[in-house]
C-alpha positions as CSV (number, residue, x, y, z in Angstrom):
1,X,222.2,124.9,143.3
2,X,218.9,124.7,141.2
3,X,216.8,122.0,141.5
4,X,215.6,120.5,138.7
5,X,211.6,119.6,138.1
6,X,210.7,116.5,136.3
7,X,208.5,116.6,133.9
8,X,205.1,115.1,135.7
9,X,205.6,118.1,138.0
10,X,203.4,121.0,137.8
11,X,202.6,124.4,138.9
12,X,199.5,123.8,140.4
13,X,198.5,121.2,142.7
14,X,198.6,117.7,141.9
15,X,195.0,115.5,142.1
16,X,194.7,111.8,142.4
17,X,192.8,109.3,140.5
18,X,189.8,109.6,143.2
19,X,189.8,113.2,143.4
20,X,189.4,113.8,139.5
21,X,186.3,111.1,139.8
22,X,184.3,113.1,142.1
23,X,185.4,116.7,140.7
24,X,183.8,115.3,137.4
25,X,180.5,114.4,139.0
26,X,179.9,117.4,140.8
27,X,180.6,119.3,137.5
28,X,177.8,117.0,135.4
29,X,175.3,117.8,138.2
30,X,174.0,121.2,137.4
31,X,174.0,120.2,133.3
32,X,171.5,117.5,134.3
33,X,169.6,119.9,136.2
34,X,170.0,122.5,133.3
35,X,168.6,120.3,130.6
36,X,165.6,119.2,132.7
37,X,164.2,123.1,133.2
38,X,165.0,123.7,129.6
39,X,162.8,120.4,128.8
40,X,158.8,121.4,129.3
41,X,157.7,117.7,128.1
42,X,159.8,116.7,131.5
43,X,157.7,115.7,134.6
44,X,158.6,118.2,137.9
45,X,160.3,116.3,140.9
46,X,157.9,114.4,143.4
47,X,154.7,114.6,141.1
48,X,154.8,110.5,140.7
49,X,154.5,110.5,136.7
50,X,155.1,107.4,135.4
51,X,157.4,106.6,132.7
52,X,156.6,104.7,129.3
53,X,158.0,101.7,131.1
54,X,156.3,102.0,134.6
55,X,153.2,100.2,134.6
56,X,149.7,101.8,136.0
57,X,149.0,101.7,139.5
58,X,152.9,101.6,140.5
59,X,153.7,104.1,143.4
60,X,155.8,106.1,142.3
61,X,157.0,109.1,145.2
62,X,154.3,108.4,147.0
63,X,151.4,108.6,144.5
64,X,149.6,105.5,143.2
65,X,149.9,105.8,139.4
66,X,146.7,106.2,136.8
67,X,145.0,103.8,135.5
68,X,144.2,104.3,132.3
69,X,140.6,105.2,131.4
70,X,139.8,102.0,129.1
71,X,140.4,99.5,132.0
72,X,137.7,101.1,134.4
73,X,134.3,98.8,133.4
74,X,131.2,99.8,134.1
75,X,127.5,98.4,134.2
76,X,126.7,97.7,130.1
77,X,130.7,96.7,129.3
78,X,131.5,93.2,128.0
79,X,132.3,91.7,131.3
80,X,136.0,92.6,131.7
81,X,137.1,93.0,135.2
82,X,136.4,96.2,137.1
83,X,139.4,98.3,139.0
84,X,138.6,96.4,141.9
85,X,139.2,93.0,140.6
86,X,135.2,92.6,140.2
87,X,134.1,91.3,137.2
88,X,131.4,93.4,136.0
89,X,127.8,91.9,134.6
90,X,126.5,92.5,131.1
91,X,122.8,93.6,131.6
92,X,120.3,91.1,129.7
93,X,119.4,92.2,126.2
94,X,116.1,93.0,126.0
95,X,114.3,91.5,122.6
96,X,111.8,94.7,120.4
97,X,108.8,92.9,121.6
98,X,109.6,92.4,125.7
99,X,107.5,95.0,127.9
100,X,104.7,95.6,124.7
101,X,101.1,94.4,125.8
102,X,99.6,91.7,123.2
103,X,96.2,93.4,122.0
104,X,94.0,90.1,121.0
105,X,91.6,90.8,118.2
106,X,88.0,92.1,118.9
107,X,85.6,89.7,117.5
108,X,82.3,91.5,116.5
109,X,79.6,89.3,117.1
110,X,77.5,88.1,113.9
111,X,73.5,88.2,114.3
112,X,71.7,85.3,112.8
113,X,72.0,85.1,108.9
114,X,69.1,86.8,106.5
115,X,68.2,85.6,103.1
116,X,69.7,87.6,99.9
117,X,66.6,89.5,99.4
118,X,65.1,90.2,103.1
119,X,65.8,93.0,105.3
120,X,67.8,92.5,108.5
121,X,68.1,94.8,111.9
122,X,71.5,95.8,112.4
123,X,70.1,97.4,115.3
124,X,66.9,98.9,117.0
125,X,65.4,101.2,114.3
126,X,68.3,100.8,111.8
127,X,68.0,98.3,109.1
128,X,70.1,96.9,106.3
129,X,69.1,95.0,102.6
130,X,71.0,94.2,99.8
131,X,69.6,96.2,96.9
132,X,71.6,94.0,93.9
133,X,74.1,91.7,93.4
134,X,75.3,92.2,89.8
135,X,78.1,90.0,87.6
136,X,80.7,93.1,86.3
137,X,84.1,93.2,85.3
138,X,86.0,94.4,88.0
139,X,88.8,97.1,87.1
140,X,92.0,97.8,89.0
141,X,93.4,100.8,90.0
142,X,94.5,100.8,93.9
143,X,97.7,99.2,94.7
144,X,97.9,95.4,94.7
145,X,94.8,94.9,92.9
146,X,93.7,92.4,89.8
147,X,91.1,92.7,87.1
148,X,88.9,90.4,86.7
149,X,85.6,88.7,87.0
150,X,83.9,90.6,89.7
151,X,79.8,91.0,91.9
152,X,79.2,94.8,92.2
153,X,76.7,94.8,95.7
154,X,74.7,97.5,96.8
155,X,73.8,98.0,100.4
156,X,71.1,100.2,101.6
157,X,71.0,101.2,105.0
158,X,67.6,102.8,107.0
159,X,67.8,104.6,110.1
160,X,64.9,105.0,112.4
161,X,66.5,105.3,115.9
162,X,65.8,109.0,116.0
163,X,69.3,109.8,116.5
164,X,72.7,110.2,114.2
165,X,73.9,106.9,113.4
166,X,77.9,106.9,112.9
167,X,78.9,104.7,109.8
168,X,82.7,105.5,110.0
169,X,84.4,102.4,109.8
170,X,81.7,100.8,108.0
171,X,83.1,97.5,106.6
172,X,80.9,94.7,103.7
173,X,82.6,91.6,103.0
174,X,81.8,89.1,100.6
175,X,82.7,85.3,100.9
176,X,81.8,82.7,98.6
177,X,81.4,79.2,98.6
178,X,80.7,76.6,101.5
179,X,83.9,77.3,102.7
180,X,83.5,80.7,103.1
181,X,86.7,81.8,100.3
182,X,86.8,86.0,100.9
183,X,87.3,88.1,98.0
184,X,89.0,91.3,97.6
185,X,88.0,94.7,96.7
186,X,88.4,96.5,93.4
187,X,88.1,100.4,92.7
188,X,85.3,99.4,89.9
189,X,83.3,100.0,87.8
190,X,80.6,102.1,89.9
191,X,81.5,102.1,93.6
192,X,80.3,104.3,95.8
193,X,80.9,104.6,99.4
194,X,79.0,105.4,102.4
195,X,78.4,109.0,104.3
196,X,80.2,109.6,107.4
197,X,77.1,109.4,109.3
198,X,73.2,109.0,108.8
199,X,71.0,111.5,110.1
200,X,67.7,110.9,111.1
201,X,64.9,109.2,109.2
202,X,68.1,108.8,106.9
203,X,68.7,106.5,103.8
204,X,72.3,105.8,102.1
205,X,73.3,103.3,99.8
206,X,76.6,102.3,99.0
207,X,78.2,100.2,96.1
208,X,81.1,97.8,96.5
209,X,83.0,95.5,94.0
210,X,84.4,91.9,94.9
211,X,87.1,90.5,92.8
212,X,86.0,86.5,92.5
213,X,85.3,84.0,89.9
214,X,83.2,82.1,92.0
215,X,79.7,84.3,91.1
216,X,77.4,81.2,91.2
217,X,76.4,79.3,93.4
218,X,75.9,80.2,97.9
219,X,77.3,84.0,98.5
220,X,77.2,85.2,102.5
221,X,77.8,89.3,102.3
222,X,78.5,90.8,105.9
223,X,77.9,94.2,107.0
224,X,79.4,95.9,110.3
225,X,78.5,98.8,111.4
226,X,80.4,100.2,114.4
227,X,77.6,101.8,115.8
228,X,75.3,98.7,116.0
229,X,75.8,95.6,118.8
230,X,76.1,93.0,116.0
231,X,77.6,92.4,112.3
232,X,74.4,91.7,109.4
233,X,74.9,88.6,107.6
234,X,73.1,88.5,104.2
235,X,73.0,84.2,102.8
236,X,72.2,82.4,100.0
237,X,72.4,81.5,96.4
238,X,71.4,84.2,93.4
């Protein structure tokens, strides 16, 4: 007699619930591993890579994770703490001025004052006197300067040391007053300035112009030479 199948029979054999589970997982195995070769942004087993969500420093495999270049402080940072836990030290600013020595101002002496119209040793065999003193009307030309009411002096200088005397960075000043008020130089009229040097047996004058309105009454003209020990003072009234 034939046996009848019922329908939930099959040919082939018949799997349980469990079996199909594991069958299924075996079978998604080499896909995974598939995908991941095919992937070149995907990290390789066992090199510790973190993940977006794994923080630095977490070991991972093995391997201590990076930590990311911005936390690492070093000497000069703004005090955040230091890989170690340390908190670093921000080195003291230094201010333009620290380490510069302070140069204090030479003071030339000044040698006893001369009247207006008497000669006066600047040094040893060189001699100074004021030629004139002259009301003008000063012009302006150089930067900064003002027109105006002006005394054009003239300085003549003698040199009998028997050597070269240097006048470069020859200075006359001009104060007026009791209380000594400078004055400012103007281009002119009819400056000249002194030579570079003064030979021998040599004479050169030199004409300056001193913006003031103050022409009457005591004027104290100075002249420094480099070259001599002491700065010639010229006093009195016109």
């Amino acid at each position: 007699m034939e046996r009848r199948r019922r329908p939930d029979e099959g040919t082939g054999p018949r799997w349980s619930h469990g079996r199909r589970a594991l069958a299924a997982a075996l079978l998604s195995v080499p896909l995974v591993l598939v995908t991941a070769a095919c992937d070149p942004d995907a990290p390789e087993p066992g090199t510790g890579v973190p993940s977006a969500s794994t923080p630095a420093g977490t070991v991972v495999d093995g391997t201590p994770t990076a930590v990311p270049s911005d936390a690492t402080s070093s000497e000069g940072s703004t005090g955040a703490p230091a890989t170690d836990g340390t908190p670093t030290k921000k080195p003291p600013t230094k201010k333009p001025s620290e380490g510069l020595a302070t140069v204090a101002p030479v003071e030339r002496p000044r040698a006893a004052p001369v009247d207006l119209g008497d000669d006066a040793a600047a040094a040893p065999g060189l001699s100074a006197r004021l030629v004139e003193v002259e009301d003008v009307d000063g012009t302006a030309e150089g930067p900064g300067e003002v027109a105006g009411a002006a005394l054009r002096v003239t300085v003549e200088l003698t040199n009998g040391t028997g050597r070269v005397v240097d006048l470069r960075g020859a200075v006359v000043n001009l104060y007026t007053g009791k209380d000594r008020l400078p004055t400012s130089l103007l281009s002119g009229p009819g400056t000249v300035a002194l030579p570079a040097s003064l030979g021998r047996d040599g004479t050169a004058r030199a004409t300056y112009v001193f913006r003031t309105d103050h022409r009457d009454g005591l004027l104290e003209v100075e002249v420094d030479i480099a070259d001599a020990p002491s700065v010639v003072v010229f006093e009195g009234t016109r």
